[in-house]
C-alpha positions as a printed NumPy array, in Angstrom:
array([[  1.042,   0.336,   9.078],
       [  1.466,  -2.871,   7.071],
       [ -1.433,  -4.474,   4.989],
       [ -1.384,  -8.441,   5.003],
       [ -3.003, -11.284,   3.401],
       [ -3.417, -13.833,   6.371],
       [ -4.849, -16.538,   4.221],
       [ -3.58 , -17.488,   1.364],
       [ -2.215, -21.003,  -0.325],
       [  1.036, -22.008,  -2.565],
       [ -1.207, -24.36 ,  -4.81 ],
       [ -4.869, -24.039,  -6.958],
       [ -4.776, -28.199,  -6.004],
       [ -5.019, -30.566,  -3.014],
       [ -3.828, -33.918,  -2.569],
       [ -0.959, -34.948,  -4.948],
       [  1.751, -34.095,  -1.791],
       [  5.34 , -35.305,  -4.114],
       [  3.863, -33.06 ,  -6.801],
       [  2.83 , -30.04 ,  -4.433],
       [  5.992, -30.338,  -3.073],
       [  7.988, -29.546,  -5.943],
       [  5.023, -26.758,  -6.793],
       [  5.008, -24.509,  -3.733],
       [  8.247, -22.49 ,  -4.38 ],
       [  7.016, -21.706,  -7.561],
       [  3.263, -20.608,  -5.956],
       [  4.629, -18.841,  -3.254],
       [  6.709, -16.463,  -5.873],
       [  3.552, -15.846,  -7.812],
       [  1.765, -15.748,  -4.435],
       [  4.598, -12.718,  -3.502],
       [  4.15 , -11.265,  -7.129],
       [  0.426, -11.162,  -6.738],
       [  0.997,  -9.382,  -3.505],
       [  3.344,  -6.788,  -4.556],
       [  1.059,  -5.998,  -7.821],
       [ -2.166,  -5.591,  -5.491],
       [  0.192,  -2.87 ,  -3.464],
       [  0.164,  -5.237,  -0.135],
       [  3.098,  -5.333,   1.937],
       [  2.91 ,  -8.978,   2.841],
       [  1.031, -12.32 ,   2.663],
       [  1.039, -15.738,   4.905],
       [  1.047, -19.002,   3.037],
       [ -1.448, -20.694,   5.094],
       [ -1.776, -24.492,   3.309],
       [ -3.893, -27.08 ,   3.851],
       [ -2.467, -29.13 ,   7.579],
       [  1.147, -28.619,   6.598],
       [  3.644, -26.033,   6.482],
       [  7.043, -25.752,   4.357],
       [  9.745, -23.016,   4.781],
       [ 10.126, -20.973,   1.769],
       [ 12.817, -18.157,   0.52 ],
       [ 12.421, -15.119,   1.692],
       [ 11.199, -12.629,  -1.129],
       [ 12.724,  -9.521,  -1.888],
       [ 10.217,  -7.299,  -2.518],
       [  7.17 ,  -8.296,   0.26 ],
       [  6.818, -10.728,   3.364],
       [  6.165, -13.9  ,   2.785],
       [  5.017, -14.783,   6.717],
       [  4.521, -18.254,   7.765],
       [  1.537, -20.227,   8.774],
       [ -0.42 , -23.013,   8.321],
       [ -4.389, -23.941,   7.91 ],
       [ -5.246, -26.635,  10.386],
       [ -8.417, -29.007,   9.811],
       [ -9.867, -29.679,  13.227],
       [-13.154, -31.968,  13.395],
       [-15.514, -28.935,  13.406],
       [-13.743, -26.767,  11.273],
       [-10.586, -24.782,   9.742],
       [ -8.088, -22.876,  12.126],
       [ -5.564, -20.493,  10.527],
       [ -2.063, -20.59 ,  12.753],
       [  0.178, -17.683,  11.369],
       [  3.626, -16.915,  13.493],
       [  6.998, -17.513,  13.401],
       [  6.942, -21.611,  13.957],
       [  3.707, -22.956,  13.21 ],
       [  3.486, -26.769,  13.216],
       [  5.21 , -28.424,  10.008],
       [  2.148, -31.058,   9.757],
       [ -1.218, -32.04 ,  10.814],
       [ -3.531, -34.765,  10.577],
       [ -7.078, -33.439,   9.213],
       [ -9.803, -33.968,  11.051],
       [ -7.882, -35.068,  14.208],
       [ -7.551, -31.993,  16.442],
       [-10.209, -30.651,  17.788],
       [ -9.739, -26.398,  18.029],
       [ -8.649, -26.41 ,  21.392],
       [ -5.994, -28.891,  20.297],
       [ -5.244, -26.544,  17.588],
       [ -5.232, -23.354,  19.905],
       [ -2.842, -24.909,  22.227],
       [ -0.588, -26.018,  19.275],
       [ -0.168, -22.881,  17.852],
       [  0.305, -21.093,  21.743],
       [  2.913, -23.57 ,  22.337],
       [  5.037, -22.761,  19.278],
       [  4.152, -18.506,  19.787],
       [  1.402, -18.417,  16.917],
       [ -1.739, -16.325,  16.878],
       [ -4.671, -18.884,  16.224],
       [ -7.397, -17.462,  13.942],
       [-11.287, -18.645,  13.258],
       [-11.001, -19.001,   9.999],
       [-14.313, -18.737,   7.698],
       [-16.69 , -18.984,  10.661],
       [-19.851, -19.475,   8.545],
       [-18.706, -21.856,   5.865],
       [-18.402, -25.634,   6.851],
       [-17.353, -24.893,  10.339],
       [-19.104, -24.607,  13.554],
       [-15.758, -24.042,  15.471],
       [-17.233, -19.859,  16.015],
       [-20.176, -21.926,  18.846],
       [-17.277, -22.806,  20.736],
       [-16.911, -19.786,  23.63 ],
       [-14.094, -21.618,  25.803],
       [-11.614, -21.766,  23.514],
       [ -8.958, -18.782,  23.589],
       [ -8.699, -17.685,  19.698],
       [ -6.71 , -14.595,  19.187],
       [ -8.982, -13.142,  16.409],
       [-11.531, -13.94 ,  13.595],
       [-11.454, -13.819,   9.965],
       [-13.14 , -11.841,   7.24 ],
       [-13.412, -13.962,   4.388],
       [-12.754, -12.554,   1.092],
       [-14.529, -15.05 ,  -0.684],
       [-18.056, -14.19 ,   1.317],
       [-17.644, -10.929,   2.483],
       [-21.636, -10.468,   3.097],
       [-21.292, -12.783,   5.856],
       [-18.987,  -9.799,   7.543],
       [-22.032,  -8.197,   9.611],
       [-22.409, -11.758,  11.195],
       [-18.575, -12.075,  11.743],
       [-18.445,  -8.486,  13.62 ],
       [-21.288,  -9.434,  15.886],
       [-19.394, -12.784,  16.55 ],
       [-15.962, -11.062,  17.598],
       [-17.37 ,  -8.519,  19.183],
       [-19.851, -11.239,  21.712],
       [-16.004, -13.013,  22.509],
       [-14.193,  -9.876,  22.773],
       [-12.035, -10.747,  19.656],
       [-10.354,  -8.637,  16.526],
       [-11.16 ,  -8.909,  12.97 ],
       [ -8.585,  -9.834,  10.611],
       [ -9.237, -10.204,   7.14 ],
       [ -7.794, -12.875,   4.223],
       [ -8.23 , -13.9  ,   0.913],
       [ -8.267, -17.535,   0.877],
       [ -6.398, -17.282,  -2.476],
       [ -5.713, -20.395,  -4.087],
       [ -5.209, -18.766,  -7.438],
       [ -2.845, -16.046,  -7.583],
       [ -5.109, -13.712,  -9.201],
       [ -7.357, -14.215,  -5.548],
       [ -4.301, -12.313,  -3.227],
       [ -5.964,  -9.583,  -1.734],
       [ -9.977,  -9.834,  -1.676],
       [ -9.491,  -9.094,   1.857],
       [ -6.68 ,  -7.912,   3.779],
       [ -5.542,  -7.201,   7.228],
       [ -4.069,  -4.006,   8.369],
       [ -1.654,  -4.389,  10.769],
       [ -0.767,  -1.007,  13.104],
       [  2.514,  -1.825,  14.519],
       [  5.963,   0.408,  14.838],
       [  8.66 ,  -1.442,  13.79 ],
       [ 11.663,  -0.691,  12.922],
       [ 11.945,  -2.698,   9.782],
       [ 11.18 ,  -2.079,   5.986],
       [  9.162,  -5.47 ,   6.107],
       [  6.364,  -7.117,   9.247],
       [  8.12 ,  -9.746,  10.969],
       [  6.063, -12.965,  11.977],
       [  6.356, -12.377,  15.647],
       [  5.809,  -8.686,  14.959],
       [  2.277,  -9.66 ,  13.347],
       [  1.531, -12.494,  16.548],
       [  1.825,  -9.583,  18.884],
       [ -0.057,  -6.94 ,  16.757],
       [ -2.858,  -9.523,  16.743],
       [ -3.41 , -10.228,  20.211],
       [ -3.183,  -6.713,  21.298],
       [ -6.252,  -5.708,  18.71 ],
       [ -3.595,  -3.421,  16.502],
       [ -5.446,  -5.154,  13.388],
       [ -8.544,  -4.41 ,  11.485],
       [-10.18 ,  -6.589,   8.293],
       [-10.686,  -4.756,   4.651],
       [-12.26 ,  -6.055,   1.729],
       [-11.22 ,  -5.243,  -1.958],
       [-13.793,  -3.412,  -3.569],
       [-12.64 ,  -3.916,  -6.732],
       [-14.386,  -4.294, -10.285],
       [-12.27 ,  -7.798, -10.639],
       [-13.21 ,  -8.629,  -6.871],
       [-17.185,  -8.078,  -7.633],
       [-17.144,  -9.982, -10.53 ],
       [-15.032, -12.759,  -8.656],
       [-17.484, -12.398,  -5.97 ],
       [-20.772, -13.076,  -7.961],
       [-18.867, -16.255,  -9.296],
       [-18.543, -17.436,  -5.638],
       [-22.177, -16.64 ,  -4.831],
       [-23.356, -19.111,  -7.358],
       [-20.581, -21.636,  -6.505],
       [-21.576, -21.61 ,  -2.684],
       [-25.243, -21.829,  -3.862],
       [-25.007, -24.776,  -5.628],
       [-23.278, -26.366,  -2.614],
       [-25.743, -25.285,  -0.636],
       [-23.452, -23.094,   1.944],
       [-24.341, -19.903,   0.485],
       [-27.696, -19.335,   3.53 ],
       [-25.499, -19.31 ,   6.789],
       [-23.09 , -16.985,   4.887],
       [-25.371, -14.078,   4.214],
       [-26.046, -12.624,   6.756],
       [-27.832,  -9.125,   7.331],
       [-28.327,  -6.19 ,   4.657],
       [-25.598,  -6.108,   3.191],
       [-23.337,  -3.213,   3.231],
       [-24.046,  -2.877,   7.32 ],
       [-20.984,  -3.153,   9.351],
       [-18.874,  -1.458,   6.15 ],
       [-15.505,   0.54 ,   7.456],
       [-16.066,   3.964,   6.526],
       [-15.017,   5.013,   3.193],
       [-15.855,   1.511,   1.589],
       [-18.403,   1.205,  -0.739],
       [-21.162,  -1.824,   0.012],
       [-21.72 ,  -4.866,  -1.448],
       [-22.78 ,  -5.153,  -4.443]])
């Protein structure tokens, strides 16, 4: 059983490309330490419509993916050759699905309830949806999703501070014989269901949380996300929201 980060990013900035560049080694080893420190065994580096090969790290998997900006929403591609670039805005998910089936990626709905509307698509063949970890009270609306296409819950972090690794997590039940998940390892647990979403109930992660709340609020995204009651739809043995 591994526990993964699928979403996570190398940099706190966008734009700037020379100047990321030069930054992600640096945020992917922070990235790794964050990992290690929150007792994961892994995390994917999932930036912003581009992907760079990094150095493998000693002491967790650093697995290899990218986020892809389609025109009705974000698509996490996480495998063992996901696309080096993409256009924002230009690929529709489809597009996106296809690209990441070509090269043997899973493609993931990424934060179905915040500026996307890529979860009212039914024809497209994801291969699982995401748990946010910076809305988890839209989770109860994300079940009932996956569950009306058939689809398994993986959970991420969306970290773009280091401190972020591990708000939510993806357990990954796979026998390998390997001290570390390899990427097509993780592609295969995926589309067989052999992963399940958890969320960080930490005193640092409710705190983090409540900053997010007002965040979203003041952008105005913070309705679609709440969802039910919250606390329904909560694995067993984690506490609710609170």
């Amino acid at each position: 059983m591994y526990a993964v980060d699928l979403h996570a990013h190398t940099r706190f900035f966008h734009g700037r490309r020379r100047l990321g560049d030069r930054f992600d080694p640096f945020g992917a080893r922070l990235l790794a330490e964050a990992t290690k420190r929150r007792g994961l065994s892994g995390v994917a580096t999932t930036n912003h419509d581009y992907y760079t090969p990094l150095e493998p790290n000693v002491d967790v998997a650093v697995l290899p993916g990218i986020e892809i900006t389609t025109d009705r929403g974000h698509v996490l591609v996480v495998g063992p050759d996901p696309p080096a670039e993409t256009e924002p805005g230009v690929l529709t998910p489809g597009e996106a699905v296809d690209l990441a089936h070509e090269r043997d990626c899973a493609a993931i709905v990424a934060h179905p309830y915040r500026n996307s509307t890529v979860r009212e698509l039914e024809d497209v063949p994801f291969d699982a949806i995401e748990v946010n970890g910076k809305h988890p009270r839209s989770r109860p609306l994300v079940e009932e999703l996956a569950a009306e296409r058939g689809l398994p819950l993986v959970g991420g972090s969306d970290a773009h501070y280091p401190f972020e690794v591990g708000r939510a997590y993806t357990l990954v039940d796979v026998d390998v014989d390997a001290d570390r998940l390899t990427p097509s390892a993780l592609v295969d647990a995926i589309r067989d269901g052999q992963v399940s979403a958890r969320i960080s109930r930490s005193a640092l992660d409710r705190l983090l949380r409540r900053g997010y709340r007002a965040i979203h609020r003041r952008k105005g995204v913070l309705e679609a996300m709440e969802g039910p009651t919250p606390g329904v739809g909560t694995p067993p043995g984690e506490e609710a929201e609170r």
